[in-house]
C-alpha positions as CSV (number, residue, x, y, z in Angstrom):
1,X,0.0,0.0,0.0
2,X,1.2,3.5,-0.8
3,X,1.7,6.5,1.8
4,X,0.7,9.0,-0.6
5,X,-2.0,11.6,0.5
6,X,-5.0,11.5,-0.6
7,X,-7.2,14.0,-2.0
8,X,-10.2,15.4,0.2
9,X,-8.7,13.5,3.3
10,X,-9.1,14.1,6.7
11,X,-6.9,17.1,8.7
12,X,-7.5,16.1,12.0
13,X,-7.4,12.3,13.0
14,X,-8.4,11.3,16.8
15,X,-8.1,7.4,17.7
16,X,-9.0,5.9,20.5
17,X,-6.3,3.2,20.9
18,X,-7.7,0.2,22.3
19,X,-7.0,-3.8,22.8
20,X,-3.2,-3.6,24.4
21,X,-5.1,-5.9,27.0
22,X,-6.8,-8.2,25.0
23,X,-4.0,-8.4,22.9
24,X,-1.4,-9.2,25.4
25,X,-3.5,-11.6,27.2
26,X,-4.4,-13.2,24.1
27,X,-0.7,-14.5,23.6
28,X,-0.3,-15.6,26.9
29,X,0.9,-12.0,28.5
30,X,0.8,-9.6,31.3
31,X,-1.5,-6.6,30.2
32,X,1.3,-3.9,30.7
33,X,3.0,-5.9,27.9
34,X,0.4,-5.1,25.5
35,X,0.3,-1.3,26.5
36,X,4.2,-1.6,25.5
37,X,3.8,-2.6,22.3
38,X,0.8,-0.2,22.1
39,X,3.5,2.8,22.3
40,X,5.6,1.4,19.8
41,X,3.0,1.7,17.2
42,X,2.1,5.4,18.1
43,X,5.6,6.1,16.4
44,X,4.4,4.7,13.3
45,X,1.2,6.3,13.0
46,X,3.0,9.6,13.8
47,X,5.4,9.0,11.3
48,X,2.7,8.3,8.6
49,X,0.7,11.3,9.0
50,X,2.6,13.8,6.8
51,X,2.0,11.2,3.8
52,X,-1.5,11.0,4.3
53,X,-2.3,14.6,4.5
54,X,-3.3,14.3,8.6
55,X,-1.7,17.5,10.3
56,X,-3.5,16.9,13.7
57,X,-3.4,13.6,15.7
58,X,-5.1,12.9,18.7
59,X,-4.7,10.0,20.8
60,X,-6.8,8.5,23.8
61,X,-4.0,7.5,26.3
62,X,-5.7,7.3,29.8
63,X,-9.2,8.1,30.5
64,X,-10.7,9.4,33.5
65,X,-12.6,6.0,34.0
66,X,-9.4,4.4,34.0
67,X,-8.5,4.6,37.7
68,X,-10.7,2.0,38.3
69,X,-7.9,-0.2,36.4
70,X,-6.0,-2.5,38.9
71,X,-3.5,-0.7,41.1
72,X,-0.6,-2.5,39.2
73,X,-1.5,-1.9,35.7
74,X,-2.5,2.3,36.6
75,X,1.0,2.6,37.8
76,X,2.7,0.7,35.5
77,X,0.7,2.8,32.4
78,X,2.1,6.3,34.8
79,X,5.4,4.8,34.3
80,X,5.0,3.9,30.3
81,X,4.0,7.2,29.8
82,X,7.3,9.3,31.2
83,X,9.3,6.2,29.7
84,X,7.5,7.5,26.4
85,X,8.4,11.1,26.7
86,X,11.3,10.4,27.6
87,X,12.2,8.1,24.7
88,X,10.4,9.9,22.1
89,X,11.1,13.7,23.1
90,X,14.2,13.9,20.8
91,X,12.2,12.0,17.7
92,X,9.0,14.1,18.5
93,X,11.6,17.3,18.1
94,X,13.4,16.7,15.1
95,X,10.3,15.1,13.2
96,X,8.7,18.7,13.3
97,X,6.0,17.2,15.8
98,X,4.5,19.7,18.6
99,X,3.2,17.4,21.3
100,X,0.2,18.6,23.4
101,X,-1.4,17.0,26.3
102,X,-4.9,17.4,27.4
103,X,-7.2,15.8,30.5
104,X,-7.5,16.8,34.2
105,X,-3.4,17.1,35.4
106,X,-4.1,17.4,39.2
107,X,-4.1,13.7,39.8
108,X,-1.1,12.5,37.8
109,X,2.3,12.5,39.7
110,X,4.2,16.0,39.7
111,X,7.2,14.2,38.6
112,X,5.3,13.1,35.2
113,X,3.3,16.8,34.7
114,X,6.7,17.9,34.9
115,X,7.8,15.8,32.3
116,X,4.7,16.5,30.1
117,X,4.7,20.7,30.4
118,X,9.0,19.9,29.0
119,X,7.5,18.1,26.4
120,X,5.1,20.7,25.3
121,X,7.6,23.6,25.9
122,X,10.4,21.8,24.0
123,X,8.1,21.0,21.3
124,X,6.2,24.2,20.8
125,X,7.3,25.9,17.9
126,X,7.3,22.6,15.5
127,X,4.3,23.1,13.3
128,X,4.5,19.6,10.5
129,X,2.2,17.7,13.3
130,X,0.5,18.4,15.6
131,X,0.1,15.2,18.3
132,X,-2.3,15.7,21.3
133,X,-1.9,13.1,23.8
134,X,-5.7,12.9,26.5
135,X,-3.8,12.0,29.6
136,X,-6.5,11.3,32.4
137,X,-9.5,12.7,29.7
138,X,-13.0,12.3,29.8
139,X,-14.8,14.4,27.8
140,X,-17.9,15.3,30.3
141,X,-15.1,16.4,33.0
142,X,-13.2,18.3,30.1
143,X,-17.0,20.0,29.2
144,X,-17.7,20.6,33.3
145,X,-14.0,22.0,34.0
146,X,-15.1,24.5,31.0
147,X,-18.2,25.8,32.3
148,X,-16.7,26.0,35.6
149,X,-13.9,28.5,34.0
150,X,-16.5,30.0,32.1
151,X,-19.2,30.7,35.1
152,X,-16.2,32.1,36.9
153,X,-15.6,34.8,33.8
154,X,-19.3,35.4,34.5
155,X,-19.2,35.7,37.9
156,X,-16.0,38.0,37.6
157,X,-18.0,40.4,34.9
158,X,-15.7,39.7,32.7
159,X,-18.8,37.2,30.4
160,X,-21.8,38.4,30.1
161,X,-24.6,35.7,30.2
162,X,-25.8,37.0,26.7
163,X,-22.6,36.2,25.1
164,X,-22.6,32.6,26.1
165,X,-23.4,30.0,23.1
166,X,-21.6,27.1,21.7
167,X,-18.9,29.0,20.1
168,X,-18.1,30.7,23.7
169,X,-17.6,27.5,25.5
170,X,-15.7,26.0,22.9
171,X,-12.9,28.4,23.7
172,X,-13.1,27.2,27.3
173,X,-12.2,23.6,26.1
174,X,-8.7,21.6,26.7
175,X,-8.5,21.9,22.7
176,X,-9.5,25.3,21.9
177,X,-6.5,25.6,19.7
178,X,-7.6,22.7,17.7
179,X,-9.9,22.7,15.2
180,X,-12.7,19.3,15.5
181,X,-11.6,16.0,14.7
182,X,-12.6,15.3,11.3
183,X,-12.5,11.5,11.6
184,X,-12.4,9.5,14.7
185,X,-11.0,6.0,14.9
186,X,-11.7,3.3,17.5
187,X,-9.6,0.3,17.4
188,X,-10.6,-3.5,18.7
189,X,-14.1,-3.9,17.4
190,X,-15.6,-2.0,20.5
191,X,-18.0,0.4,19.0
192,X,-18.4,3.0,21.1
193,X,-16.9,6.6,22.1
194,X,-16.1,5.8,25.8
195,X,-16.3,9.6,26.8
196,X,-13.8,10.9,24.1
197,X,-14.2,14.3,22.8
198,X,-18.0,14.6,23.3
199,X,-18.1,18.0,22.4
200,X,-15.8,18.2,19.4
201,X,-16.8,15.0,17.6
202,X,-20.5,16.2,17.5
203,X,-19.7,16.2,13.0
204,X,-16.9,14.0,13.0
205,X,-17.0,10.7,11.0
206,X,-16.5,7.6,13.2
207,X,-14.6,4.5,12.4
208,X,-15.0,1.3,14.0
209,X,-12.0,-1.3,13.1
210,X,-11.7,-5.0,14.7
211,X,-8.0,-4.5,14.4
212,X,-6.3,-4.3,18.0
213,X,-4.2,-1.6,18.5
214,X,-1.0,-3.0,18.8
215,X,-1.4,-4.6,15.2
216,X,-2.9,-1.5,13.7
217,X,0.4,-0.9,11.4
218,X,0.7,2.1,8.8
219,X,-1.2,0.3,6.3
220,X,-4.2,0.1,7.9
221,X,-4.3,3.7,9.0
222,X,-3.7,4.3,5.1
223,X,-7.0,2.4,4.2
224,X,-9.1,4.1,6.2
225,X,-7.9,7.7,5.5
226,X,-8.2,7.1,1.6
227,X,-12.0,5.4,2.9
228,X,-12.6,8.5,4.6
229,X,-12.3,10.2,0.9
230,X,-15.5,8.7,-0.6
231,X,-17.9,9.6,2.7
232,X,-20.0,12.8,1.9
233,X,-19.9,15.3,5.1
234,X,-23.3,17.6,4.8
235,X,-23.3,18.8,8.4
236,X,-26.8,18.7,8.4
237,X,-27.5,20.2,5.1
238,X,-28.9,18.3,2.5
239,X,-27.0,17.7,-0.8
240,X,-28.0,19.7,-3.8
């Protein structure tokens, strides 16, 4: 399969990367190993995303439902993830990538918010990709953090309650420098949205694959974004 970009594709990819588990227990393997060899394909999907016309990538890396995970696989996954920036920052760098991180920071270790605000400052004038990692995410907390910062404005007088609509609050959001996801990706077979950017997916296109993610290679990620080229977006209009 070819890398090359194709017409009318999508700008801004989210996935939601999931079956490490499955797929690790499935050969006989502790879960954590899976979630290994689910970071070593985020490289490659990075790294294809110039040749298929995707500037933005977001990635579903911890939720805020995932605390309820075993004690021993949450902190194993904390630890994966500095590993990760810290193997990766140099790569992320010279690729042109500019890393962002969104999600509720207060409960992640200092040691690893420290890591991720380096990231992002290293990072931040690098403009070929633009990777946002959802670190302890869930969309309704990201919408209810929002409105809290957006009652305060209000409450300060510096909002009026008249000036409040959709396009108001989205500037209140983690990704307010980003535009919507155009196409959303769920690996595994699951077909759901497990909480994943409620607000900004409200027009996005959805794909459901059976792939898990540690198998979902370049190729695959090339199929679907050349799929994604023969689905007609209306918004609700109606086609003339």
């Amino acid at each position: 399969m070819t890398d090359q970009a194709p017409s009318g594709g999508p700008e801004h990819v989210a996935i939601i990367m999931d079956g490490n588990g499955r797929w690790a227990q499935s050969r006989g393997r502790p879960r954590l190993f899976g979630h290994q060899m689910g970071a070593r394909r985020v490289r490659e999907i990075v790294e294809a995303c110039p040749g298929l016309g995707v500037r933005y990538l977001t990635i579903f890396a911890f939720s805020t439902e995932n605390w309820k995970r075993t004690q021993t696989e949450v902190s194993g996954l904390m630890k994966l993830f500095g590993r990760y920036i810290q193997r990766e920052a140099q790569t992320l760098l010279e690729a042109g990538v500019r890393v962002r991180f969104i999600g509720d920071r207060v409960r992640l270790r200092p040691s690893l918010v420290e890591m991720m605000d380096r990231l992002e400052e290293l990072t931040q004038n690098n403009d070929m990709i633009h990777l946002t990692v959802a670190l302890n995410y869930g969309g309704r907390d990201e919408v209810a953090r929002a409105t809290k910062r957006l009652a305060r404005d209000v409450a300060d007088g510096n909002l009026s309650p008249d000036d409040v609509d959709a396009e108001t609050l989205a500037k209140y959001l983690d990704t307010c420098v980003l535009p919507d996801p155009d196409l959303v990706i769920r690996t595994s077979g699951e077909a759901r949205i497990s909480n994943f950017l409620l607000w900004q997916s409200a027009y996005s296109e959805y794909e459901f694959t059976s792939t898990l993610w540690p198998d979902f290679t370049k190729d695959h990620f090339a199929e679907i974004i050349r799929n994604y080229g023969n689905r007609e977006r209306r918004f609700g209009a109606v086609a003339v």
